[in-house]
C-alpha positions in Angstrom: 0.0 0.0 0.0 2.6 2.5 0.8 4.4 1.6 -2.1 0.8 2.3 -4.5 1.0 5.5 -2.6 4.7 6.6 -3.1 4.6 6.0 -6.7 1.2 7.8 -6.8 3.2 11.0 -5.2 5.6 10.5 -7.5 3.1 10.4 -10.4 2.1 13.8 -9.4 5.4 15.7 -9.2 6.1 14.6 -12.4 3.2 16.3 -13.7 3.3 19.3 -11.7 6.5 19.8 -13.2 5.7 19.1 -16.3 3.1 21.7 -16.0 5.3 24.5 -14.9 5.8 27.7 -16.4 8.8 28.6 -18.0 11.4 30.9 -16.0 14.1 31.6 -18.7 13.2 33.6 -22.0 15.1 34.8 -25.2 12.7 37.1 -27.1 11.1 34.7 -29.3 10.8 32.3 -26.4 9.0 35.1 -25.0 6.5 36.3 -27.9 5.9 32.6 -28.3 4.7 32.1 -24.5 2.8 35.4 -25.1 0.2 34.1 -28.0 -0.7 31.2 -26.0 -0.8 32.9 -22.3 -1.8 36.3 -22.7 -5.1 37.1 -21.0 -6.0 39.6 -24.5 -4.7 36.9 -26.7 -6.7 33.9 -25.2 -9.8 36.2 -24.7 -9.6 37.0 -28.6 -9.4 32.9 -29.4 -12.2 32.8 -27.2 -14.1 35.3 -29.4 -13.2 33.3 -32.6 -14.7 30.3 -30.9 -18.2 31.9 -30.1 -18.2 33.5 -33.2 -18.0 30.2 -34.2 -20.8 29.2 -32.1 -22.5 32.0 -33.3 -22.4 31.2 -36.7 -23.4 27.4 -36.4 -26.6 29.0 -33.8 -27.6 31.5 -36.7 -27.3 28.3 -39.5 -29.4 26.3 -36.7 -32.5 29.2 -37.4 -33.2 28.1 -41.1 -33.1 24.1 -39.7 -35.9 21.9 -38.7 -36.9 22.5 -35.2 -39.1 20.0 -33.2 -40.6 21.4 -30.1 -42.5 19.3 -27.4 -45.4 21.4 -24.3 -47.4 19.4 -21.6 -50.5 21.2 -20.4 -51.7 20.0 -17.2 -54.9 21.3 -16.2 -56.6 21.4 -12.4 -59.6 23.3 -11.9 -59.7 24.3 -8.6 -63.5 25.7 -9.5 -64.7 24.8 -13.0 -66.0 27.6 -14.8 -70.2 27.5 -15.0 -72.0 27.7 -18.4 -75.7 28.8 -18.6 -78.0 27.1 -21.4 -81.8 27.7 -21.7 -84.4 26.3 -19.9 -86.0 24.5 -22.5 -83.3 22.5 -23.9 -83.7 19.8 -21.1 -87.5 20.5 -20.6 -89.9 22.9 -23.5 -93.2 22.4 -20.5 -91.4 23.4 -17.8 -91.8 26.6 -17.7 -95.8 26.4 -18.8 -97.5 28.2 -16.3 -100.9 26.1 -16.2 -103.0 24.1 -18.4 -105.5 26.6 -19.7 -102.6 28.9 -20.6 -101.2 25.7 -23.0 -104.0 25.0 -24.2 -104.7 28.0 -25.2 -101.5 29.0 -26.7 -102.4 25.5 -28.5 -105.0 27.8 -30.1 -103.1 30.9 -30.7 -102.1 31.0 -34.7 -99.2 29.7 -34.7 -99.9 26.6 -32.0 -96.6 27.0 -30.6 -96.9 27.3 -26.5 -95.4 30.4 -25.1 -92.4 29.0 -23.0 -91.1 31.5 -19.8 -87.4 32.9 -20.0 -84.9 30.2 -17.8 -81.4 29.3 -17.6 -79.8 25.9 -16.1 -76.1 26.1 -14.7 -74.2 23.2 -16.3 -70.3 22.6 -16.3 -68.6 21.1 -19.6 -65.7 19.4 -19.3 -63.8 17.1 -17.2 -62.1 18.5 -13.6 -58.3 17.9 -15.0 -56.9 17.1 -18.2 -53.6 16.8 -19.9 -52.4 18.1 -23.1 -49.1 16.7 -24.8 -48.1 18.6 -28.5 -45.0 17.7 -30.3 -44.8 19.6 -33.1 -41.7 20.1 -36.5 -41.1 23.5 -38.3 -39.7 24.2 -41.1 -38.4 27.7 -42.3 -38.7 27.2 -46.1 -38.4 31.5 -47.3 -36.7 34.1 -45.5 -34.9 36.7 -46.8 -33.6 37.9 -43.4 -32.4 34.5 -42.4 -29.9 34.3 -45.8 -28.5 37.7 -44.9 -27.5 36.5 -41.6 -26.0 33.4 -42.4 -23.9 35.6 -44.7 -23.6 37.9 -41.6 -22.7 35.0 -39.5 -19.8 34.5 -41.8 -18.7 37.8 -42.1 -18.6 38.0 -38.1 -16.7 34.9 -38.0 -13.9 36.7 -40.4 -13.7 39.8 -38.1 -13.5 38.0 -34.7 -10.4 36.6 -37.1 -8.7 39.5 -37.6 -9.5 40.4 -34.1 -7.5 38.1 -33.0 -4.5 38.3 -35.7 -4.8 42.7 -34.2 -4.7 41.4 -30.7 -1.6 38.7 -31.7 0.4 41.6 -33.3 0.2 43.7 -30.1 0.9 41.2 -27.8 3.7 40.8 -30.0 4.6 44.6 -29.6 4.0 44.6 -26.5 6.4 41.7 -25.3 8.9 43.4 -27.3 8.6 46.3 -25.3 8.5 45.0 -22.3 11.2 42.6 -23.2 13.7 45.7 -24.1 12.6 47.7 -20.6 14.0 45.0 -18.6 17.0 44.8 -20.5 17.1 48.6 -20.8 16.9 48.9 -17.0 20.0 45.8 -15.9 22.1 47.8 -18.4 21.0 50.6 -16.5 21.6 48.8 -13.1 25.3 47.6 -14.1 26.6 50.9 -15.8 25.5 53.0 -12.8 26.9 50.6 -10.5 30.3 50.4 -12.1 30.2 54.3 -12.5 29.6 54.4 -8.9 32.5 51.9 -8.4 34.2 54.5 -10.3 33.6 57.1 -8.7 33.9 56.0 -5.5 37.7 55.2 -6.1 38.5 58.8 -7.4 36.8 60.0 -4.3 38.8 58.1 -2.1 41.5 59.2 -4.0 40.9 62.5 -3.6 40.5 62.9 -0.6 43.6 61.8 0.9 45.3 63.8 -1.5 43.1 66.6 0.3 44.3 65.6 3.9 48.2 65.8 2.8 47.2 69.6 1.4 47.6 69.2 -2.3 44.4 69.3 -3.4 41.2 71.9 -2.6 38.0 70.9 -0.4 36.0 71.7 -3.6 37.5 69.0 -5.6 36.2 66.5 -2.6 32.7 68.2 -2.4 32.3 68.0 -6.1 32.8 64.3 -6.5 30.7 63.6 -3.4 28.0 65.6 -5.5 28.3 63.7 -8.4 28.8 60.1 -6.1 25.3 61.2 -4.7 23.2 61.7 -8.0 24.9 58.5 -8.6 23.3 57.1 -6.0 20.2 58.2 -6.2 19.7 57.0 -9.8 20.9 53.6 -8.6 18.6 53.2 -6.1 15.6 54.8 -9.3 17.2 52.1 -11.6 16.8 49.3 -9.4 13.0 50.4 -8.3 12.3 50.7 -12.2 13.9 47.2 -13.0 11.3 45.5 -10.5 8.6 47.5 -12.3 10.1 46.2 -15.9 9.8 42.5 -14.8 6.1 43.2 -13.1 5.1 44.6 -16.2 6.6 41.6 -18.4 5.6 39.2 -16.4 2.0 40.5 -16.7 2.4 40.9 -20.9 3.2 37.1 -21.0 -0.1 36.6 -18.6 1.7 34.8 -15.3 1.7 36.0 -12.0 3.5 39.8 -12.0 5.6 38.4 -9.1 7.4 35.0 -10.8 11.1 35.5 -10.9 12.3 35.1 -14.7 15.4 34.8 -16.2 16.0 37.2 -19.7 19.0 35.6 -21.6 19.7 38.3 -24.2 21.6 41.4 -23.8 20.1 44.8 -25.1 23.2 45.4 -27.4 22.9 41.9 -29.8 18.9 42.5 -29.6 19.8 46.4 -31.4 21.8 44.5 -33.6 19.2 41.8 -34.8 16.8 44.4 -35.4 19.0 46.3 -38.1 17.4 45.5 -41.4 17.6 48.4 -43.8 16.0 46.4 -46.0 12.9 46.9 -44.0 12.7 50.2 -45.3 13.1 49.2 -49.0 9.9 46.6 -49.0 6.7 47.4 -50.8 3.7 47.2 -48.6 0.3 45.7 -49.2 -1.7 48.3 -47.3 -4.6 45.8 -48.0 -3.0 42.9 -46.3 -2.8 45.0 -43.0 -4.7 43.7 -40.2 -6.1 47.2 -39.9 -7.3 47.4 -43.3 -9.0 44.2 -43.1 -10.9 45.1 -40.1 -12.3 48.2 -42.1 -13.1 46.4 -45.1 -15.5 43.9 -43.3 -16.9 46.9 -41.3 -17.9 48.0 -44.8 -19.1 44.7 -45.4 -21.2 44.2 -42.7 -22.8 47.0 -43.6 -23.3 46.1 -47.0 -25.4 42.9 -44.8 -27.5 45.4 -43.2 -28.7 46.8 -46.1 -29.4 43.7 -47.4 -31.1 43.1 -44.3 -33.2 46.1 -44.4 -34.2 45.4 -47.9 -34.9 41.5 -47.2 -37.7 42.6 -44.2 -39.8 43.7 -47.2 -39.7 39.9 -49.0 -42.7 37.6 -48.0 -41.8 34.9 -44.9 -43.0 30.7 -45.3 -42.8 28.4 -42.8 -44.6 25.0 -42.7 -45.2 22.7 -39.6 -46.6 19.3 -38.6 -47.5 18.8 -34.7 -49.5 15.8 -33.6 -50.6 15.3 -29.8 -52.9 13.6 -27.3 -55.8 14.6 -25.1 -56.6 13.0 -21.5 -59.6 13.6 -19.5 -60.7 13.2 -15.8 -62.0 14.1 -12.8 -59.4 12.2 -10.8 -55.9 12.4 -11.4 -55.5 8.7 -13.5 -52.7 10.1 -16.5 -50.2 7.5 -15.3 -52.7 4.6 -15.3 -53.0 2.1 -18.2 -56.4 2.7 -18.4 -56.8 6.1 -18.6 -58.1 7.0 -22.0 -56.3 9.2 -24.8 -57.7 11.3 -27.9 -55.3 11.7 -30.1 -55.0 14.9 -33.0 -52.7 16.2 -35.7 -52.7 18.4 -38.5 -49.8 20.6 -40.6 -50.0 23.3 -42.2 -47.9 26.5 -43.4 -47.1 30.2 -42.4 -47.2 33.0 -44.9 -46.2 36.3 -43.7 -46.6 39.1 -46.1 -45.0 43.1 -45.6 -47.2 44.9 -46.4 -47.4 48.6 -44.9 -45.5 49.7 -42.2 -46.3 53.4 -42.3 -42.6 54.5 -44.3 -41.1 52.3 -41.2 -39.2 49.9 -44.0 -37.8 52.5 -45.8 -36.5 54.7 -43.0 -34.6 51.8 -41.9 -33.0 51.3 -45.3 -32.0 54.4 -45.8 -30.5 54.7 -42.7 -28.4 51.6 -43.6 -27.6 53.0 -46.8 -26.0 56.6 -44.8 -24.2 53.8 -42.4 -23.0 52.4 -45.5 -21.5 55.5 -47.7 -19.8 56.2 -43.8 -18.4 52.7 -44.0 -16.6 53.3 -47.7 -15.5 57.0 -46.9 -14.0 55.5 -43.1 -12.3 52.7 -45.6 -10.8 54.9 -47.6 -9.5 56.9 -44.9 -8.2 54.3 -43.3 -5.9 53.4 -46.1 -4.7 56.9 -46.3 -4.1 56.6 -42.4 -2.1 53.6 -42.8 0.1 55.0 -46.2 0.9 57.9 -43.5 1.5 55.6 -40.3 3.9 53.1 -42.4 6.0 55.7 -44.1 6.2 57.7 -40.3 7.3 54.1 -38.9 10.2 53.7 -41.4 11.1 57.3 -40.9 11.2 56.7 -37.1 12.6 53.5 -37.6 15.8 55.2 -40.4 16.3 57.7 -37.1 16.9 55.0 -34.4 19.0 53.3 -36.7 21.5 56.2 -37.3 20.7 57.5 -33.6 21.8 54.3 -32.6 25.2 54.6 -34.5 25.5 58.4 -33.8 24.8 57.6 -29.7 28.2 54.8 -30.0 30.0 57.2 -31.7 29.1 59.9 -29.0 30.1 57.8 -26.1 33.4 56.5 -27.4 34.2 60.1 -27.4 32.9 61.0 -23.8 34.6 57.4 -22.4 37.8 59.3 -24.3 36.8 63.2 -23.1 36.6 61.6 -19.2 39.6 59.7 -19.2 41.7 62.4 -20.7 40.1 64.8 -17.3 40.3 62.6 -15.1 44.2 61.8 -15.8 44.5 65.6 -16.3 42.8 66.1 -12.6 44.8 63.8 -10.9 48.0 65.6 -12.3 46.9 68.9 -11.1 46.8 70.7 -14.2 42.6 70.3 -14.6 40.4 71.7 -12.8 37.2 69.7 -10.4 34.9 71.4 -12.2 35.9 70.5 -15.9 36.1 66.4 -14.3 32.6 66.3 -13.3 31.5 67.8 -16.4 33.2 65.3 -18.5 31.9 62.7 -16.1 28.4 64.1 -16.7 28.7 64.2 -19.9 29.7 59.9 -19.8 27.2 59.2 -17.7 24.2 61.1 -20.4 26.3 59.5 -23.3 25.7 56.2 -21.7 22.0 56.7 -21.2 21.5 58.2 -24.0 22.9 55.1 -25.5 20.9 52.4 -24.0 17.8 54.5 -25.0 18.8 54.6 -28.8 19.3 50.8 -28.4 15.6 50.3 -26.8 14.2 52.8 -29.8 15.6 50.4 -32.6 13.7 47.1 -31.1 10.6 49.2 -30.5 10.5 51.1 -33.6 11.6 48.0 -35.9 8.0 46.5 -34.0 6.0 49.4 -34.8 6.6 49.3 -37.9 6.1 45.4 -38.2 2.9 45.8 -36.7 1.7 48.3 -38.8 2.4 46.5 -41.7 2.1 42.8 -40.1 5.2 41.5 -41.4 7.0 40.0 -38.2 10.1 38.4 -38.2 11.3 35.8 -36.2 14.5 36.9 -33.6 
């Protein structure tokens, strides 16, 4: 027994661990998790699903459809019925002999019978009624727009989706590059500090034997303290960077994860001038798509409009039985049943509705003259929005290359004060401003690194061409 039960244990750590998340991502590994675990991303599959649903429940509409009632029936009073006097007794109401008789001899020798009613009660106490009954939709206009509605909804819950895939896709990227952009951030601040801290200990004895000023001290522990102070920024920032990653790849904002890429190579991957140079579809954007069956599904409502006008036929068969009784006897084999059918067919036929009709079509043919003109302006929207991406994109590139350029020169400009401080011909002042200007060149750099990934996306996105890191 305690062996069943070890192995059982067993059993199930092995599949809690094949079940766990991953911890370590390269990009890709990242975007990849993303499309399956996002909360957007599985909400729009989820929307391509019930648009499934949808389309099969609108098909379902135009198919037979077999319906089943019981009717049971208790009178607690049964309702009272009057009939005349006369149809159980004509003399009864005679009121003596010699009035008969002579109403035998009136002309038309019919007696004269008094006004009476008798309370009777038709009908048994309870009774049961049990209908099954088949339709059949055989014309309606309405019902073949919306199973080409149904269709069209189907192919924008699609594009939906392939929208909400592309920025989850930007949006890992982004988050991806913040978390690399802030480590860099952590490690150059704390070697700068490192740095720093060195030249102020350095300093500062050569204060205390009299060579050097108090202001050179007091202007390197000013510097040491910004220093600081963006370290302890940088750090807070990074924690936010993971949070928000963590929560773009939908796990808990708290798991520890491990990004193996450095922001540098990732700049590098995403240099592709020849991204520039492509042709673009603008009507294979996701965007464009998602205007086009706006206009289409207006288009359908027109359709619609006009179809309400067409006659509607519908046929039907329904067969049942009857029970009767004063006493509640339905479930006994002796209880008698009268059974019924008959079938027959529905015509509905439009045929004034007070200008009702037309007020609805037009309206769907304004909707639809808004749809085109929105179509069209979403193409010139998207001509603009691409060529602004590439232009962006051109600038981060040479930014990129200008910003490595710029902080060879300040590593050289610092090094030169700093070797010119320490041999007393340069000045405290010119030393933090060289080291200043490092510490902006450095920045500066790791932002022009973060605006090549995230422009390169943008632009992918806009014209849904991704590329695989």
């Amino acid at each position: 027994m305690r062996k069943a039960l070890s192995l059982l244990f067993i059993a199930l750590a092995l599949l809690g661990n094949s079940q766990e998340q991953p911890t370590s991502f390269t990009l890709q590994d990242a975007i990849d998790y993303a499309l399956e675990n996002n909360r957007q991303a599985k909400n729009a599959a989820r929307d391509i699903d019930a648009a499934k649903q949808q389309k099969w429940e609108t098909t379902a509409t135009g198919l037979p459809q077999l319906n089943a009632t019981v009717n049971y029936q208790n009178f607690l009073k049964q309702q009272v019925s009057l009939l005349p006097n006369e149809f159980f007794d004509p003399f009864s109401q005679i009121r003596n002999l010699d009035e008969y008789y002579s109403e035998l001899s009136s002309p038309t020798g019919i007696p004269e019978i008094q006004p009476g009613f008798t309370e009777v009660i038709f009908g048994t106490k309870q009774n049961v009624n049990a209908t099954a009954t088949l339709s059949q939709l055989i014309f309606d206009g309405s019902y073949l727009v919306g199973l080409q509605s149904a269709k069209v909804f189907l192919e924008i819950s699609k594009n939906a989706k392939d929208k909400t895939d592309l920025e989850v896709r930007k949006g890992v990227i982004n988050a991806y590059g913040n978390v690399l952009l802030s480590e860099e951030s952590v490690i150059i601040y704390e070697k700068n500090i490192a740095v720093l801290q060195k030249n102020l200990d350095e300093t500062t004895k050569i204060y205390e034997n009299g060579l050097e000023e108090e202001e050179s001290v007091e202007q390197l522990q000013i510097t040491l303290s910004n220093l600081e102070s963006g370290l302890n920024n940088a750090k807070r920032l990074r924690g936010i960077a993971y949070q928000m990653f963590n929560i773009t790849l939908g796990i808990d904002y708290n798991t520890d994860v491990t990004l193996t890429e450095n922001l540098e190579d990732l700049a590098e991957k995403n240099i592709s001038l020849e991204t520039l140079t492509q042709e673009n579809d603008i009507t294979s954007t996701v965007d464009y798509k998602i205007a086009e069956n706006d206009k289409r599904s207006k288009e359908l409502l027109l359709k619609l409009e006009k179809s309400k006008a067409l006659p509607q036929l519908s046929a039907y068969i329904n067969g049942g039985y009857l029970g009767f009784g004063d006493d509640f006897s339905f479930l006994e084999r002796q209880q008698d049943w009268a059974g019924f059918s008959s079938f027959g067919f529905n015509l509905n036929l439009p045929i004034f509705s007070s200008g009702g009709r037309s007020a609805a079509t037009q309206r769907a043919k304004i909707n639809l003259e808004k749809s085109k003109d929105e179509l069209t302006e979403t193409e010139q929207r998207l001509k603009l929005e691409i060529e602004t991406a590439k232009s962006n994109y051109k600038f981060a590139t040479e930014d990129y290359n200008n910003k490595k350029q710029n902080l060879a020169l300040a590593e050289r400009i610092e090094r030169k004060n700093q070797t010119k401080f320490f041999e007393g011909i340069g000045s405290s002042f010119e030393l933090r401003q060289a080291q200043t200007q490092l510490y902006s060149a450095q920045q500066e750099l790791l932002k022009a690194m973060l605006d090549v990934i995230n422009t390169k996306a943008e632009l992918e996105t806009l014209t849904n061409q991704t590329t695989t890191f």
